[in-house]
VMD Tcl script that draws the C-alpha trace (Angstrom):
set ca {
  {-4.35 8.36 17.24}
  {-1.91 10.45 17.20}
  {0.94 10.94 14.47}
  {4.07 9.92 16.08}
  {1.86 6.67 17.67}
  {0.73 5.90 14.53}
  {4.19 6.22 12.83}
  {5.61 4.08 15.77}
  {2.91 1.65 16.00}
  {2.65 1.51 11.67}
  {3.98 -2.05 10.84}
  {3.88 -4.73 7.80}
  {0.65 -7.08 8.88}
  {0.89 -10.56 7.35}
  {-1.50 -12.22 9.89}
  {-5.06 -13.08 9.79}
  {-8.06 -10.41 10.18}
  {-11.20 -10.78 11.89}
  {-14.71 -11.43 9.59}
  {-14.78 -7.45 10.80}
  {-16.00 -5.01 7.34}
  {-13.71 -2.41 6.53}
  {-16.44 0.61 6.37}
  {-16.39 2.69 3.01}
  {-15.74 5.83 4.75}
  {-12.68 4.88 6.49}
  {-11.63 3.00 3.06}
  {-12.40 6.64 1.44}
  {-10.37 8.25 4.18}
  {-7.63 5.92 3.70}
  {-6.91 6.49 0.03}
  {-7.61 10.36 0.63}
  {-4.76 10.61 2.78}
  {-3.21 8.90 -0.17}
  {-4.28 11.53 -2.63}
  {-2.37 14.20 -0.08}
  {1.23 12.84 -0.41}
  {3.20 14.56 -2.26}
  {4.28 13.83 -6.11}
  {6.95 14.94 -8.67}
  {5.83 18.49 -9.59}
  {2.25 18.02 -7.81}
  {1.39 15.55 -11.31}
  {-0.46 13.60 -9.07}
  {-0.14 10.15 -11.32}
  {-1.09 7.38 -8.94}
  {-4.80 6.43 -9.11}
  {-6.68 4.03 -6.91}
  {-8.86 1.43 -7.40}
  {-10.64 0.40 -4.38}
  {-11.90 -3.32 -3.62}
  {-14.72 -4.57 -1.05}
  {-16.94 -6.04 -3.07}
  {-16.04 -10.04 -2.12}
  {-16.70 -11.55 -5.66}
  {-13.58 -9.44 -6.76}
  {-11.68 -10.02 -3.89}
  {-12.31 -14.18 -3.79}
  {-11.09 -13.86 -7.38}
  {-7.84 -11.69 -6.13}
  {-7.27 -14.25 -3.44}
  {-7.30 -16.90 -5.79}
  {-4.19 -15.59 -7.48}
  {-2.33 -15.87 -4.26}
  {-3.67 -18.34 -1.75}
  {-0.36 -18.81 0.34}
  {-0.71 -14.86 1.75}
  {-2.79 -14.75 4.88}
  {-3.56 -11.06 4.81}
  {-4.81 -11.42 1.40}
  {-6.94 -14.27 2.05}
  {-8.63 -12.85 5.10}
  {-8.77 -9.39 4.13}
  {-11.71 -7.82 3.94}
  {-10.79 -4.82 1.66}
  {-7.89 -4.23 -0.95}
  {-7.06 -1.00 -2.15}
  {-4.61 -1.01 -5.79}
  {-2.26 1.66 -6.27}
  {-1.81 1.97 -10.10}
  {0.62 4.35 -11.98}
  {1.39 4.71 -15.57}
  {2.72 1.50 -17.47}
  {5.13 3.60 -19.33}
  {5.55 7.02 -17.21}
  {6.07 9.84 -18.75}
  {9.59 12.07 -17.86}
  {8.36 15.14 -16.54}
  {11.84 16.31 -15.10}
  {15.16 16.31 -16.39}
  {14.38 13.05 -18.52}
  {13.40 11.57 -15.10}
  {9.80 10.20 -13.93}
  {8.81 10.20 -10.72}
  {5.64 8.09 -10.39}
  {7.44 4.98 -8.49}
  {8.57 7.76 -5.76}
  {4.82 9.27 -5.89}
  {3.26 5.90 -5.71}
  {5.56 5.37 -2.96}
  {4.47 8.60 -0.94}
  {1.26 7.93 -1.42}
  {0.75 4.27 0.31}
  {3.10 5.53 2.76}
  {0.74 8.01 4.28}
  {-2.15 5.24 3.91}
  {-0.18 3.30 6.13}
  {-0.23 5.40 8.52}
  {-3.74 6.35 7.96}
  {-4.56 1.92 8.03}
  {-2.79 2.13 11.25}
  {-4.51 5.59 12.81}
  {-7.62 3.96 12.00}
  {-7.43 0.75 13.88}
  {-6.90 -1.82 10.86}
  {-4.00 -3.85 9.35}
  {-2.41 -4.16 6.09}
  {0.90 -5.49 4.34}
  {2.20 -3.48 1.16}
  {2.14 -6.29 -0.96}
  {4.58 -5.34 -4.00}
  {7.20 -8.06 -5.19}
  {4.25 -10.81 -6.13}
  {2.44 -8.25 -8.56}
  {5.47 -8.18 -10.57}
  {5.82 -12.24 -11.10}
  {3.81 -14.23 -13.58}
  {1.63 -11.94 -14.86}
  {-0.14 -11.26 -11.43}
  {-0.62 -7.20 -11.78}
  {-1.83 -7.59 -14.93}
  {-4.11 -10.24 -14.00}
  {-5.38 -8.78 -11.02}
  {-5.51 -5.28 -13.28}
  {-8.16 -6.93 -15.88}
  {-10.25 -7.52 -13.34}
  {-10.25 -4.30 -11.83}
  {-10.89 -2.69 -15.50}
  {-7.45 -1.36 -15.15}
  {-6.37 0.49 -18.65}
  {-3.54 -1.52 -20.71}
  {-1.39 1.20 -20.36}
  {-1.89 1.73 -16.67}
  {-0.21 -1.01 -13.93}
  {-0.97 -1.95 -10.46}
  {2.25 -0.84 -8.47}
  {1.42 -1.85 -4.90}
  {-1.83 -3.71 -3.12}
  {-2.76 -3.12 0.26}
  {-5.01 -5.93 1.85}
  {-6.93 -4.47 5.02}
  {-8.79 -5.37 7.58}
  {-8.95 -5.42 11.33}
  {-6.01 -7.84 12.60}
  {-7.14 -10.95 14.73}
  {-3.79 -11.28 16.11}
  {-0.59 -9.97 17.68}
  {1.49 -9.87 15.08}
  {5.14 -8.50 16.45}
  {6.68 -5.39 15.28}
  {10.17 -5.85 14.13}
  {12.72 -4.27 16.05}
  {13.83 -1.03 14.26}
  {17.78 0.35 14.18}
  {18.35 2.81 16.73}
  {19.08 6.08 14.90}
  {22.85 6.14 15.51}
  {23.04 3.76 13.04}
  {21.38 4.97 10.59}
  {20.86 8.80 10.84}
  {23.86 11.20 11.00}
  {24.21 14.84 11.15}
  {26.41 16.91 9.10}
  {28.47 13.99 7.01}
  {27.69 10.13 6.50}
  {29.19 8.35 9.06}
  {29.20 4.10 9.23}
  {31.43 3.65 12.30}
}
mol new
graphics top color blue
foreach p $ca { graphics top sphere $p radius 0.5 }
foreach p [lrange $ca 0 end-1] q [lrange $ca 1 end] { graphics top cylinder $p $q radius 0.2 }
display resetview
């Protein structure tokens, strides 16, 4: 697919998937476009922790039975950065922004590929659920799952949102709201 499709057809997937595998070589590809993204003076914090094997993920699902793209999904993958980052510029860390970067472009790469997924984000940071889902992943104490992407291939329309047009939210020269 190409980039611009991709980017256009790239969208937040909270449906069902199909009992479809998720191959370990697209799951590799998918977190290596990851490891591309840019980072905060190429520091390259964000580390992955890849999930197909379905013991883990029925014990992931678990945690959060009211998400359909977790329940059906038939791969995660855990995007983990540093539970007390380190400043690295200016008193300023930038491994949220890196983190960030990185899922972005395995969106895109989820989408390219043919599959679904949701960045799944807010939930890890209620009632323990990160850290939770982080001991069973063998995630370091001082490490933290940031984001988790539930994939698989989608078993039904799901409809894109509609998008602004760019007038009203891209401007050249000066920031204009009217």
């Amino acid at each position: 697919m190409e980039l611009f499709e991709a980017i256009g057809r790239r969208h937040s997937y909270r449906g069902g998937f199909t009992d479809s595998a998720v191959g370990r070589g697209d799951l590799q590809a998918i977190v290596e476009a990851g490891l591309k993204a840019p980072s905060g003076k190429n520091e390259q914090t964000t580390r992955f922790v890849i999930v197909d094997d379905e013991a883990v993920l029925a014990a992931i699902r678990a945690m959060h039975p009211s998400n359909k793209a977790m329940q059906q999904c038939r791969a995660m993958i855990a995007c983990i950065v540093d539970a007390e980052p380190e400043a690295i510029y200016e008193g300023y860390s930038f491994q949220v922004e890196d983190c960030a970067a990185a899922v972005e472009n395995m969106l895109l790469a989820v989408t390219a590929l043919g599959y679904a997924t949701v960045w799944v984000d807010g939930w890890l940071r209620v009632k323990g659920n990160a850290a939770a889902i982080g001991g069973l992943l063998a995630v370091p104490k001082a490490k933290v799952i940031r984001i988790v992407l539930p994939i698989g291939v989608p078993a039904e329309k799901y409809p894109q949102p509609k998008k602004k047009p760019f007038t009203e939210r891209a401007y050249f020269n000066k920031y204009s709201a009217g």
